[in-house]
Every structure is written in C-alpha cells, then in structure tokens.
C-alpha positions as CSV (number, residue, x, y, z in Angstrom):
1,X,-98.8,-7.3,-173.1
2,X,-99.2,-9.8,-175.6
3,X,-99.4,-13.9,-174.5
4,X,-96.8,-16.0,-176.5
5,X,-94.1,-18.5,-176.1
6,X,-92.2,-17.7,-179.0
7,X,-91.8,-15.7,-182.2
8,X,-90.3,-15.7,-185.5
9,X,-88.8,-12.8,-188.0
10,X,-90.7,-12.9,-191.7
11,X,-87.3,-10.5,-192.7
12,X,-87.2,-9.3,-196.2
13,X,-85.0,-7.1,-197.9
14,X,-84.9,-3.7,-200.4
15,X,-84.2,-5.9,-203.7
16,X,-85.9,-5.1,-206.3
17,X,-87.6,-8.5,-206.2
18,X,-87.7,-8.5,-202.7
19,X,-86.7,-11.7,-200.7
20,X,-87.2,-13.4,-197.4
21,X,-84.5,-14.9,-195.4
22,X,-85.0,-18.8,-194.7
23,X,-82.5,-20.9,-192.4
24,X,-81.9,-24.3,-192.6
25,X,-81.7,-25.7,-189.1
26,X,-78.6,-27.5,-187.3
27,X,-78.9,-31.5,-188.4
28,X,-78.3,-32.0,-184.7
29,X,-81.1,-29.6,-183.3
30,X,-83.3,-31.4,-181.0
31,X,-86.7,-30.8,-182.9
32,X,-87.5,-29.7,-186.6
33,X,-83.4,-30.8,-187.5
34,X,-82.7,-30.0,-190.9
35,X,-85.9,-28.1,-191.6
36,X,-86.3,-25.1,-193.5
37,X,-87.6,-22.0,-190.9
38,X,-87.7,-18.4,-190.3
39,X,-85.3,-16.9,-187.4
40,X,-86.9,-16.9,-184.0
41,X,-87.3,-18.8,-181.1
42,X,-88.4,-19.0,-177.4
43,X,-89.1,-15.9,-175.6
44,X,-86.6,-14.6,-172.7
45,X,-88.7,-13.1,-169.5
46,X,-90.3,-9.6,-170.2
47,X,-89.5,-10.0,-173.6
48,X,-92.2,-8.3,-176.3
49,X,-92.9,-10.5,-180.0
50,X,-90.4,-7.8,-181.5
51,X,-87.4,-8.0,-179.2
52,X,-87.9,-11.6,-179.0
53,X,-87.7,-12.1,-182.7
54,X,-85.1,-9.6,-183.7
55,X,-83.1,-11.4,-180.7
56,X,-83.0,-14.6,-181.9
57,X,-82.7,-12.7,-185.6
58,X,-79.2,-11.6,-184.1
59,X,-78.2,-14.8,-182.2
60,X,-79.0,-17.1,-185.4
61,X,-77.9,-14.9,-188.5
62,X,-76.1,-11.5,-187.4
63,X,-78.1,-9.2,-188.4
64,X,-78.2,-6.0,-186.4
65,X,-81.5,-5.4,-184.8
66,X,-80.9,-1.4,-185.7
67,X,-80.6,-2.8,-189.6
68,X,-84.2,-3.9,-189.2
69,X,-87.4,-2.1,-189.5
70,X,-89.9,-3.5,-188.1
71,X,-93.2,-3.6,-190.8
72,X,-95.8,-5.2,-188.8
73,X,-96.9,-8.8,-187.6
74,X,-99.5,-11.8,-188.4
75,X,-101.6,-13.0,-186.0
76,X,-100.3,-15.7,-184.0
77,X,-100.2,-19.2,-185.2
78,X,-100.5,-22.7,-182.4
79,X,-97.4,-24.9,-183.4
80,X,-99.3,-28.2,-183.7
81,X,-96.8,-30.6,-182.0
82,X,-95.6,-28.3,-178.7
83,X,-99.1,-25.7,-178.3
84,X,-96.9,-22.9,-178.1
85,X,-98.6,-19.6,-179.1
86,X,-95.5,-17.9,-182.5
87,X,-96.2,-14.6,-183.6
88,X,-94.7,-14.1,-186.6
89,X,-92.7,-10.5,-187.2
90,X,-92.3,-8.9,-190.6
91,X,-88.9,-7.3,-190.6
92,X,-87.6,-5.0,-193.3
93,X,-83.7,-4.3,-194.1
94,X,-83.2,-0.7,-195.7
95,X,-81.3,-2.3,-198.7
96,X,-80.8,-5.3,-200.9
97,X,-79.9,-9.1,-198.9
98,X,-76.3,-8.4,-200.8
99,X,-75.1,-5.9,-198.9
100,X,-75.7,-7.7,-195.5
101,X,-73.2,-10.4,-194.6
102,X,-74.5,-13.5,-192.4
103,X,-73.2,-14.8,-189.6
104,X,-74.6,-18.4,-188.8
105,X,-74.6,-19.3,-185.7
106,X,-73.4,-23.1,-186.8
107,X,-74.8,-24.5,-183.6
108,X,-78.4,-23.4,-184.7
109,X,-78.1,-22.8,-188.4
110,X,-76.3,-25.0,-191.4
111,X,-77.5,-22.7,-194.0
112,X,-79.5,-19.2,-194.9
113,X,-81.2,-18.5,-198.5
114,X,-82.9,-15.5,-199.7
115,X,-86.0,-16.6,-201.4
116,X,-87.6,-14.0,-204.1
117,X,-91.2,-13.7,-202.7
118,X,-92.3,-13.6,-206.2
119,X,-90.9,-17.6,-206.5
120,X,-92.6,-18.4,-203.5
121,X,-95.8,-17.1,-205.0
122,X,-95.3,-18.8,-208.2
123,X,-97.4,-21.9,-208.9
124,X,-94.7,-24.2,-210.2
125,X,-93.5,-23.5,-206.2
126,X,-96.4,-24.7,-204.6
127,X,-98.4,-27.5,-203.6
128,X,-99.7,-29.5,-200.6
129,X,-98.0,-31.8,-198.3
130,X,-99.7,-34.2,-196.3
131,X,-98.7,-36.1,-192.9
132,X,-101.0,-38.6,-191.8
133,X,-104.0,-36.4,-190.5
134,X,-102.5,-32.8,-191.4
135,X,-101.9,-31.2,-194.8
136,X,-101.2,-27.6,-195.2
137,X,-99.7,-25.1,-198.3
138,X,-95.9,-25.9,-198.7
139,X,-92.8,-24.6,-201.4
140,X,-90.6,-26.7,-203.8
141,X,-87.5,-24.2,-204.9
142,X,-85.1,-26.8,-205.9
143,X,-84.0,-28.4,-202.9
144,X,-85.3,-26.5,-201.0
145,X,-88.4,-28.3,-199.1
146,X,-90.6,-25.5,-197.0
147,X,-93.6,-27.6,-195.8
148,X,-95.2,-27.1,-191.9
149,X,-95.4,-24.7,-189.5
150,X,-92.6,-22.7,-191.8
151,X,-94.9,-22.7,-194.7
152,X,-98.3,-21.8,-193.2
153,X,-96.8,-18.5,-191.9
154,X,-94.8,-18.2,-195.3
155,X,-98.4,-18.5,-197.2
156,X,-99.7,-16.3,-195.0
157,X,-97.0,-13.7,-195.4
158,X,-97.4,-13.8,-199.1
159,X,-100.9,-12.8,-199.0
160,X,-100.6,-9.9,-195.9
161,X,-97.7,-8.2,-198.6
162,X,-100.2,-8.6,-201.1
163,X,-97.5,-10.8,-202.9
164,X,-100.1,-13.9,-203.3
165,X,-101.0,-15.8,-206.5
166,X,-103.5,-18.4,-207.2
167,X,-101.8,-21.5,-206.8
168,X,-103.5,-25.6,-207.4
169,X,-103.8,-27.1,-203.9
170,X,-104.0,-30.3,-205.5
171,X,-100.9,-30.7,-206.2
172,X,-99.2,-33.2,-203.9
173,X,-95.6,-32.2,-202.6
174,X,-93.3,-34.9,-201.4
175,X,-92.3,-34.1,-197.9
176,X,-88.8,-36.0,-198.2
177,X,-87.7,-39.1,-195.9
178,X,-85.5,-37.1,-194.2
179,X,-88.2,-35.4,-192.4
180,X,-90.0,-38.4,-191.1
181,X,-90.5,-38.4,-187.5
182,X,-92.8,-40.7,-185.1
C-alpha cells in the first residue's frame, strides 16, 4: 500500500474543451484560507490515494464518487510548509461540468470554477511567483490567482494530459497581499 498523508482530485470533465474543477477555500480555514486548490485532503485510516481523494471530492463539492472515473495519478508531491507526502488523482466525469450541479460544502469551500485546460496552458496565463526563497509555475485567469502547491501539480497535470504549451518563466506573477503569511 502506498505511503501518503493526503491526496487531492485533478477532476476534469467531457467538455469539448475540457476543464478542471478548482475550489476556492473557506476565508476562515485554518491554513491556505482563501486559496485556490484542488479537492482533497487528509487521509482517513486504511484509506487508498483514490478513496481518499474522491472522499474529500464528495465532502467538499458533491460530486458522486460513481460519476467519476478514475484516469490515473502523478507522482506524489512534498507540501513544503507541513512535509506531508499528496498524491494527486486525475478524475474524469462522463460528461460536460454543466450537467453536474455542486454542492459546496460552505465550511470548506467559498467557491468552485471550471478552468478550460487549454487557458491554463495558455501563455498569457502563466508566469512565476516568487516567496522569499521559493518560486514555482503559477496561473493568472482574471481573478483567479493559482500560485503554490495548487499550481505545481496543475503544471504538472497539464503536461501528463499532454495539454502543455511553452510558456515564459520570466514572467513575474504578483502573488496578492492577501496571501501573505509569516
């Protein structure tokens, strides 16, 4: 059985530009409030990288585990400020995000968005953040800021789908105030 802590749902759907489901977390949760992320969490007791992520899937958005079909993973990614060992799901529904009705959970979730992969791929997307010693790839869709642990997965995810275009790493993205943290 595979070693993690926790894992998260990379869940796209049957559009014809296919999208991935983001959340916006709670402004009240206790870490990463307000930040754009993937469904998933912490792992319950005998629980596999699958069950775990369609779980919190369920829990955070209402979507049926049964509506899912369950594509593959990525390799596990270290989350920098805990050290806990996320494998990252990739999900599939059977049809488009519009025929799916969500069901935050409002003590987790404040929003969900379906991103076309094809605009996270774009250039005009994509960039660099940087936080005192760390940088990594991160996504500018209006206001939607997807920078961190979220991002690295989502960049990633693009390229495993084959969904990946070249994109200038020089480009600096503003990680917004709101996001500060000690």
């Amino acid at each position: 059985m595979t070693t993690f802590n926790a894992a998260v749902l990379a869940l796209l759907d049957a559009s014809v530009r296919p999208c991935l489901l983001v959340t916006v977390r709670a402004t009240h949760m206790r870490t990463h409030a307000g930040q754009i992320s993937l469904p998933g969490g912490g792992k319950n007791n005998g629980e596999t990288p699958t069950e775990t992520a369609l779980r919190e899937t369920w829990e955070e958005v209402g979507i049926l585990p049964a509506d899912i079909e369950i594509r593959g993973q990525l390799s596990a990614f270290i989350a920098p400020r805990t050290g806990h060992k996320v494998i990252p799901i990739i999900g599939q529904l059977d049809k488009p995000h519009s025929h799916y009705s969500l069901q935050l959970n409002p003590s987790e979730v404040a929003s969900a968005h379906w991103i076309a992969l094809a605009d996270l791929a774009d250039r005009e997307n994509r960039g660099t953040w940087q936080r005192v010693e760390r940088t990594g790839p991160g996504f500018q869709l209006d206001e939607l800021m997807i920078w961190g642990f979220t991002a690295q997965i989502i960049d990633r995810l693009l390229a495993e789908v084959g969904a990946a275009q070249p994109w200038d790493v020089s480009r600096i993205l503003a990680i917004p105030q709101r996001f500060d943290f000690p």
